[in-house]
TORLUM-89067 format. One line per 4 residues: their letters; for each residue x, y, z of N, C-alpha, C, CB. Coordinates in nm, 4 decimals. Each point is the difference from the previous one (the first is absolute). Glycine has a CB too. Layout:
# residues N
A) X/Y/Z/X/Y/Z/X/Y/Z/X/Y/Z ~ ...
This chain:
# residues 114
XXXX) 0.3686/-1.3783/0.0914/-0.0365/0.0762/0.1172/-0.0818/-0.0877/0.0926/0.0043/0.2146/-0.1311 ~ 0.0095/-0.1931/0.2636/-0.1226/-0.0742/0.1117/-0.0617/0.1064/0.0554/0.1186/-0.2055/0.0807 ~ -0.2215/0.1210/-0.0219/-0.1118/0.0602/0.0762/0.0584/0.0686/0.0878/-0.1538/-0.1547/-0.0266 ~ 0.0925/0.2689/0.0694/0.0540/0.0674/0.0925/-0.0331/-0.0805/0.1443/-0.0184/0.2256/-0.1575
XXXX) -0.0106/-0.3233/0.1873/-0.0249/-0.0998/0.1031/0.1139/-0.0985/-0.0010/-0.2496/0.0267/-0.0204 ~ 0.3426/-0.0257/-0.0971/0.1149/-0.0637/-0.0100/0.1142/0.0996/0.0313/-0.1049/-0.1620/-0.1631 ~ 0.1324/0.2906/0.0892/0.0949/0.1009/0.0081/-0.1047/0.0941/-0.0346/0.2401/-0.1018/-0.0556 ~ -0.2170/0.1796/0.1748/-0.0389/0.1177/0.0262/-0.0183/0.1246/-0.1230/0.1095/-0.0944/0.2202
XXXX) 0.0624/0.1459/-0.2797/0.0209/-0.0014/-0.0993/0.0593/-0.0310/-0.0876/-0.0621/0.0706/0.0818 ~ -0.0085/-0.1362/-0.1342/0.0137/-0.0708/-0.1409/-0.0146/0.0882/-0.1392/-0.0995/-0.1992/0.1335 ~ -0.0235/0.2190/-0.1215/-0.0352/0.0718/-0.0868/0.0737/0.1321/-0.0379/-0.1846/-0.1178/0.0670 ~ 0.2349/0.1897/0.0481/0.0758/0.1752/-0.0325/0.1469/-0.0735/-0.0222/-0.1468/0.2308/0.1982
XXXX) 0.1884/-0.3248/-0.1674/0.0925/-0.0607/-0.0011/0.0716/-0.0292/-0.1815/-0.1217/-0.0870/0.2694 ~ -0.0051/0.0227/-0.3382/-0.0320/-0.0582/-0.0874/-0.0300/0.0587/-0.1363/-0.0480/-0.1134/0.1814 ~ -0.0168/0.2605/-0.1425/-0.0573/0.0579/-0.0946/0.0885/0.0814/-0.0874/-0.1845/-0.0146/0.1379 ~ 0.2968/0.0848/-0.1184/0.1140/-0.0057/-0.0499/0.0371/-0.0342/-0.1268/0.0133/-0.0239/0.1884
XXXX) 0.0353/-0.1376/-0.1833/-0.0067/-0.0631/-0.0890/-0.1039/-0.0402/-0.1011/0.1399/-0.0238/0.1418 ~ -0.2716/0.0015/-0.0734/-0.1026/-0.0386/-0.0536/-0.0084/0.1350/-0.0878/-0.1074/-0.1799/0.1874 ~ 0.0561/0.3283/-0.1911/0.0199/0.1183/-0.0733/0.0608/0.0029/-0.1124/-0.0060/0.0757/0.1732 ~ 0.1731/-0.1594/-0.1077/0.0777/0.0052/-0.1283/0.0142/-0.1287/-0.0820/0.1211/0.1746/0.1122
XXXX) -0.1511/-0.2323/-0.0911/-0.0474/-0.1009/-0.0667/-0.1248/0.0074/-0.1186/0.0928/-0.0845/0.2202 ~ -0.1693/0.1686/-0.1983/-0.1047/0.0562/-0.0561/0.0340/0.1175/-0.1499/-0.1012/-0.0464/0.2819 ~ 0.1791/0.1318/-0.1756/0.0623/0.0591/-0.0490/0.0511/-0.0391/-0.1835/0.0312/0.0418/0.2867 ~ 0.0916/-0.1119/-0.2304/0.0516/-0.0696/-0.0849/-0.0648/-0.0913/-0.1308/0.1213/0.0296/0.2072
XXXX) -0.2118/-0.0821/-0.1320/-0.1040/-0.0964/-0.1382/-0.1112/0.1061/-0.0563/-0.0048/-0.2737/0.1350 ~ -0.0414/0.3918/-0.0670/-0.1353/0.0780/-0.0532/0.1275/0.0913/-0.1188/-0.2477/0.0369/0.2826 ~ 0.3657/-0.0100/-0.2515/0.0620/0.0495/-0.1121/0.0363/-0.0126/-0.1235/0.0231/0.0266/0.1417 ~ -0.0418/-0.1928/-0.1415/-0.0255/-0.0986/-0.0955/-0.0853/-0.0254/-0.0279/0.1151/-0.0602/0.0339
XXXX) -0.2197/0.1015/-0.0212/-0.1139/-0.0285/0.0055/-0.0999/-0.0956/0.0038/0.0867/0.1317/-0.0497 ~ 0.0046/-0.2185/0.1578/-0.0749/-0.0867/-0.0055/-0.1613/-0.0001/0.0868/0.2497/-0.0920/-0.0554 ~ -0.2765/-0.0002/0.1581/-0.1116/0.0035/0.0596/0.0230/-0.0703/0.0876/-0.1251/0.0452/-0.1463 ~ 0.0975/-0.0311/0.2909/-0.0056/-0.0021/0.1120/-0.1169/-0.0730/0.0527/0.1298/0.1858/-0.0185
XXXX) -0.0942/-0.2896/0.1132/-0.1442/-0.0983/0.0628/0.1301/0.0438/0.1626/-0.1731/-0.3076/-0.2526 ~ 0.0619/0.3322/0.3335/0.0136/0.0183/0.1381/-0.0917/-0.0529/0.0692/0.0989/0.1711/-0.0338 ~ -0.0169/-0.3241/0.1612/-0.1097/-0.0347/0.0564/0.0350/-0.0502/0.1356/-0.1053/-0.0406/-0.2161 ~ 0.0291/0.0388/0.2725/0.0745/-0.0889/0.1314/-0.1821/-0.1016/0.0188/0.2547/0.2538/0.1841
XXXX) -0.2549/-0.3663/-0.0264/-0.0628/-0.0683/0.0252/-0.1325/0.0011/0.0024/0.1695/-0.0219/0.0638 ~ -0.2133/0.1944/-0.0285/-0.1288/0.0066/-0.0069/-0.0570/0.0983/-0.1295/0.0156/-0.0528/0.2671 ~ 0.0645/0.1236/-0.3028/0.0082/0.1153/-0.0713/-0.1078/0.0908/0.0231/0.1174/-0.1181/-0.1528 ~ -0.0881/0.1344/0.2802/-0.0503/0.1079/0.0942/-0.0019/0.1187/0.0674/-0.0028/-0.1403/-0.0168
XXXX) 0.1615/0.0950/0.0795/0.0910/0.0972/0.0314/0.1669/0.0379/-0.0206/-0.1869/-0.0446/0.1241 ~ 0.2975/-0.0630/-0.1242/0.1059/0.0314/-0.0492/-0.0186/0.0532/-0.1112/0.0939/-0.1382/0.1072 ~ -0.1181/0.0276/-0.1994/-0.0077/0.0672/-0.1926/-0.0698/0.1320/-0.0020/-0.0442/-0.2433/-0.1278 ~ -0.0696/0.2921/0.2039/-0.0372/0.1094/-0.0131/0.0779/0.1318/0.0486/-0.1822/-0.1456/-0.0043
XXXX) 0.2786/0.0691/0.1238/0.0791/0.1468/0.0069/0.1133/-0.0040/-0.0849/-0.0572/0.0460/0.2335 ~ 0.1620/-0.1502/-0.2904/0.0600/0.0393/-0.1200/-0.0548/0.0266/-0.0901/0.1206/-0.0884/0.0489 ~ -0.2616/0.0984/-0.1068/-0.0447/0.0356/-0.1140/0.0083/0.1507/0.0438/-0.1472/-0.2179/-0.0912 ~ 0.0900/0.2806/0.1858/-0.0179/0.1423/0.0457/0.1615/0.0738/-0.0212/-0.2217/-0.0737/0.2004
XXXX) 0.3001/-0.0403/-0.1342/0.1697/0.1000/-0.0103/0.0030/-0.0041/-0.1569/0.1834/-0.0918/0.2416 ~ -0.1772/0.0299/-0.3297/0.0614/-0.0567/-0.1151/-0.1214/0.1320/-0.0383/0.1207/-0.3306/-0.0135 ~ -0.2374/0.3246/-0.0089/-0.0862/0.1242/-0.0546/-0.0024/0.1508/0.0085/-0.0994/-0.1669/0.0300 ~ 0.1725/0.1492/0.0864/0.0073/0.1603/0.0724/0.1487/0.0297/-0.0329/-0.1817/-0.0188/0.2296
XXXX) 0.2711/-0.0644/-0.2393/0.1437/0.0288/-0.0562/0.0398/0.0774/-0.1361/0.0178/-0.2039/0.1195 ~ -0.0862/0.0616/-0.1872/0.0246/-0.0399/-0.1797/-0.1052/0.0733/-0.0501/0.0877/-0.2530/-0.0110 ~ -0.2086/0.3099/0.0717/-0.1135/0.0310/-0.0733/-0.0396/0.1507/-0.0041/-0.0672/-0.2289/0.0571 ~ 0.0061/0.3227/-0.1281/-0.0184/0.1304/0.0087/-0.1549/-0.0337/0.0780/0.1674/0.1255/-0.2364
XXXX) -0.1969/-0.0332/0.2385/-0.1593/0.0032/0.0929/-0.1588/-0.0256/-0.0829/0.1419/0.2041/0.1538 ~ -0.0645/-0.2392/-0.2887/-0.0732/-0.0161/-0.1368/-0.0142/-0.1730/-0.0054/0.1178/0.2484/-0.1417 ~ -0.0221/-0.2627/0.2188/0.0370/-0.1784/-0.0358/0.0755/-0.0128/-0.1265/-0.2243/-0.0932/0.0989 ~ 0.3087/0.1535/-0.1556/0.0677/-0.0178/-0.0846/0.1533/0.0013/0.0512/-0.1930/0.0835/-0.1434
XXXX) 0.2792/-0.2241/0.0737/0.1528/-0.0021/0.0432/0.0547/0.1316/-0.0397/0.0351/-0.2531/-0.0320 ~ 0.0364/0.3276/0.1875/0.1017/0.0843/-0.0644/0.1560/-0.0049/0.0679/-0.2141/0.1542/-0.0617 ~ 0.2387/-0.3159/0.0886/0.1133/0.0083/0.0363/0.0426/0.0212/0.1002/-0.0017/0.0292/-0.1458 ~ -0.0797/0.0368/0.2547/0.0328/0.1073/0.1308/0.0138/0.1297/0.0087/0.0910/-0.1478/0.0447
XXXX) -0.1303/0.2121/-0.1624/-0.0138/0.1239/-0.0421/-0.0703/0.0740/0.1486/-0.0250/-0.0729/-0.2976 ~ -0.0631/0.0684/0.2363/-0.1405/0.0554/0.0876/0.0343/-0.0316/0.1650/-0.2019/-0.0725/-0.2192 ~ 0.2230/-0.0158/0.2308/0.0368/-0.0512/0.1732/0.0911/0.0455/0.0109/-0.0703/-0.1889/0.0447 ~ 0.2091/0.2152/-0.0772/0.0772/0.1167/0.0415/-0.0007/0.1444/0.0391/0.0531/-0.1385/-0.1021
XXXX) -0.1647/0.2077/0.0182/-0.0647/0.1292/-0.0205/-0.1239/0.0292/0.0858/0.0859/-0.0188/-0.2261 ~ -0.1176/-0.0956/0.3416/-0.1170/0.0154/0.0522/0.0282/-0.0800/0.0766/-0.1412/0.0712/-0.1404 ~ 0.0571/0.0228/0.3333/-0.0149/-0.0388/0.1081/-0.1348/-0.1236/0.0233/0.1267/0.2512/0.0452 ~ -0.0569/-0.3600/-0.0170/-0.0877/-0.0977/0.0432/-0.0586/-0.0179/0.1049/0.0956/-0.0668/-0.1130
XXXX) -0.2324/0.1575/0.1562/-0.1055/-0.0033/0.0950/-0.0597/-0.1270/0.0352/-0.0376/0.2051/-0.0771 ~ -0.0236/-0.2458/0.1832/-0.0782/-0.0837/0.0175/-0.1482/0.0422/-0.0593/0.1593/-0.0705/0.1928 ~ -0.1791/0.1469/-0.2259/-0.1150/0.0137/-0.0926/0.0301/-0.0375/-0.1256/-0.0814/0.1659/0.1183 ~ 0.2134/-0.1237/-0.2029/0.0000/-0.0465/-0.1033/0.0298/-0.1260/-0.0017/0.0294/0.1857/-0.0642
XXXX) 0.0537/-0.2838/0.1505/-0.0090/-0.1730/0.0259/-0.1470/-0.0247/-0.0160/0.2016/-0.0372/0.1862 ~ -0.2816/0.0659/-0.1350/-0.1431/-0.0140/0.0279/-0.0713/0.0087/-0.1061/0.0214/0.0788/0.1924 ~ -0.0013/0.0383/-0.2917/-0.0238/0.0025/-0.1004/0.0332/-0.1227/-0.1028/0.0086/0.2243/0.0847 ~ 0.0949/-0.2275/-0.0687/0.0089/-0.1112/-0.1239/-0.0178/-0.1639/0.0506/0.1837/0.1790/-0.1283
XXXX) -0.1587/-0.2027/0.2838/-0.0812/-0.1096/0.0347/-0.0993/-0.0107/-0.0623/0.0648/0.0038/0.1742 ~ -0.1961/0.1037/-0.1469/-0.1290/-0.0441/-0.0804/-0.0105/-0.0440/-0.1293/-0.0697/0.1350/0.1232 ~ 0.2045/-0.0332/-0.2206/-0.0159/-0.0623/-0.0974/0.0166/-0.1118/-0.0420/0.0137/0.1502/-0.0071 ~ 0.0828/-0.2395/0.0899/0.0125/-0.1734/0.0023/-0.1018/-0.0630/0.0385/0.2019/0.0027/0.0494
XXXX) -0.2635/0.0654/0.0466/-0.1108/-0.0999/0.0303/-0.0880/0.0042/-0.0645/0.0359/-0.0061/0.1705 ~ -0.0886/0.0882/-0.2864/-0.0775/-0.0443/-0.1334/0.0504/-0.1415/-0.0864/-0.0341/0.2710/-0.0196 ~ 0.1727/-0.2665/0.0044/0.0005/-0.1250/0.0000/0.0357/-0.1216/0.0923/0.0125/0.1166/-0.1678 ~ 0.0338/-0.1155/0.2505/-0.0061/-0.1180/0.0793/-0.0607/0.0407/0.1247/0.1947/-0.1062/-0.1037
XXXX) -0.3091/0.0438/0.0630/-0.1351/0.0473/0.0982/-0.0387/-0.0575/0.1104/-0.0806/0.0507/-0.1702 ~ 0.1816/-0.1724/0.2393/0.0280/-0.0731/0.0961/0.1016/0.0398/0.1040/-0.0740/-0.1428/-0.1555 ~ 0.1304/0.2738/0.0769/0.1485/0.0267/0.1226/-0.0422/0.0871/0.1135/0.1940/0.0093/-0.1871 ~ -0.0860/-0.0448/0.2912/-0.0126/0.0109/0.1195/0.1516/0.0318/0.0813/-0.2237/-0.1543/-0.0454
XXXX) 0.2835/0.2744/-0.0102/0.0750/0.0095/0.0069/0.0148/0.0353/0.1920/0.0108/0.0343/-0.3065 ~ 0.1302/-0.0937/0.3813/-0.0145/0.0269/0.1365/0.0430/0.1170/0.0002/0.0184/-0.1991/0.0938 ~ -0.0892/0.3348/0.0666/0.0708/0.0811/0.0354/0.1283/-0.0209/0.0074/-0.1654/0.0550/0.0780 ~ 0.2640/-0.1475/-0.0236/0.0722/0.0262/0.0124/0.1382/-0.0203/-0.1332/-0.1530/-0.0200/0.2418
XXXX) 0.0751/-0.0577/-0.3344/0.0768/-0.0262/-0.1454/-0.0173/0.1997/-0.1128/-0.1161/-0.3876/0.0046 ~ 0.0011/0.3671/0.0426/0.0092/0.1443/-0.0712/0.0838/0.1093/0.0636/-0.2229/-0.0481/-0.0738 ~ 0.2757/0.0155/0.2194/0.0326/0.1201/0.1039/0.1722/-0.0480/-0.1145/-0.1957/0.0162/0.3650 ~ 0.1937/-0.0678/-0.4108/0.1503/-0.0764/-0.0016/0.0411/0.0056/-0.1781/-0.0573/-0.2075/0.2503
XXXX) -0.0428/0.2410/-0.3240/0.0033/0.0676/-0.1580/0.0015/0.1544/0.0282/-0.1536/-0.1975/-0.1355 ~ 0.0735/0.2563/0.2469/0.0196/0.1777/0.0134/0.1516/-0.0030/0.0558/-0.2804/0.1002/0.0788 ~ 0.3273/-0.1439/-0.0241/0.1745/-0.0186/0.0750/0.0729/-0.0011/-0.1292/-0.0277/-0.1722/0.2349 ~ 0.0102/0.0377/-0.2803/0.0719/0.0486/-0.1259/-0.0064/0.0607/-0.1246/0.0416/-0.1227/0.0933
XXXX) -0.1402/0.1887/-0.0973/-0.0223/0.1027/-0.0998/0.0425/0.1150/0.0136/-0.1532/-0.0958/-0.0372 ~ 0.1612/0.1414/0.1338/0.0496/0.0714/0.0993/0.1252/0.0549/0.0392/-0.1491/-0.1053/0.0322 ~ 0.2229/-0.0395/-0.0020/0.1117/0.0211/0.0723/0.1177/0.0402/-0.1074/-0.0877/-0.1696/0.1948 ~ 0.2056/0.2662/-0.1283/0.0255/0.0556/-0.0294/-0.0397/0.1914/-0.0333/0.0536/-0.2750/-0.0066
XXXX) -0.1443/0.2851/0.0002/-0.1058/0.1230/0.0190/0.0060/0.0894/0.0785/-0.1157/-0.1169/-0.0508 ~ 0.1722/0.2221/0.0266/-0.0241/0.0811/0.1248/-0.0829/0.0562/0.0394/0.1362/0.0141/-0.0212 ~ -0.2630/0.0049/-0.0939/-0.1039/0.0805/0.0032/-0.0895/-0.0814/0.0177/0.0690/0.1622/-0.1167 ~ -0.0348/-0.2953/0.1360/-0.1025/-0.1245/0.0116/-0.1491/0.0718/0.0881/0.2403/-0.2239/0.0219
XX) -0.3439/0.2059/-0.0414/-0.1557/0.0029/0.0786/0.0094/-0.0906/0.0632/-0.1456/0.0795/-0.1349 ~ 0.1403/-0.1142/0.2458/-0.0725/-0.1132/0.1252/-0.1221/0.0002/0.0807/0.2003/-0.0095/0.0274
C-alpha cells in the first residue's frame, strides 16, 4: 500500500485483500505482524479493518461472524481504535485513512451509519 500522498486510495483499494489475507492465515492459526514505515497510520488502519471484520467485540477470532450480524458505527470504529492504541501507543491514524476503513466496512450496506 502507499501513502495517501502517493495514491489517494490505496488503502480502501488494498484492504480487501489485506482482510483476506488475514483471514486465511488467522484460520490457521497462524499470527499476523502488520506494518508499514511509520507504524502509525496505514498498519493501524488495516489492523482496525482486519479487527472489526475477523474479531467479535471481545477480541476473540470469529471468522466474521459478529461483523456480519452488526452495524458498523463510527462510534464503534472508535471504539476499538482505542483499543489498539493501548497497544501501539504511537499511532496516528489520518482522518482521511480512517474515512476509507468506515467505506469499506461499510460498503455494500444499506443500513450503513454515516
Amino acid at each position: 500500500m502507499m501513502t495517501s500522498k502517493l495514491d489517494r486510495f490505496s488503502l480502501l483499494n488494498n484492504l480487501p485483500s489485506a482482510v483476506h489475507f488475514a483471514k486465511l492465515n488467522l484460520r490457521k492459526g497462524k499470527t499476523l505482524l502488520v506494518c508499514c514505515h511509520t507504524g502509525e497510520d496505514i498498519s493501524i488502519c488495516v489492523c482496525l479493518a482486519i479487527l472489526t471484520t475477523l474479531f467479535d467485540d471481545r477480541g476473540t477470532f470469529d471468522d466474521g461472524k459478529s461483523f456480519n450480524e452488526t452495524c458498523i458505527t463510527k462510534l464503534e470504529m472508535r471504539r476499538r481504535l482505542v483499543f489498539l492504541c493501548k497497544y501501539a501507543i504511537n499511532a496516528r491514524p489520518s482522518r482521511g485513512n480512517l474515512k476509507q476503513v468506515f467505506s469499506f466496512l461499510n460498503k455494500g450496506r444499506v443500513d450503513s451509519v454515516l
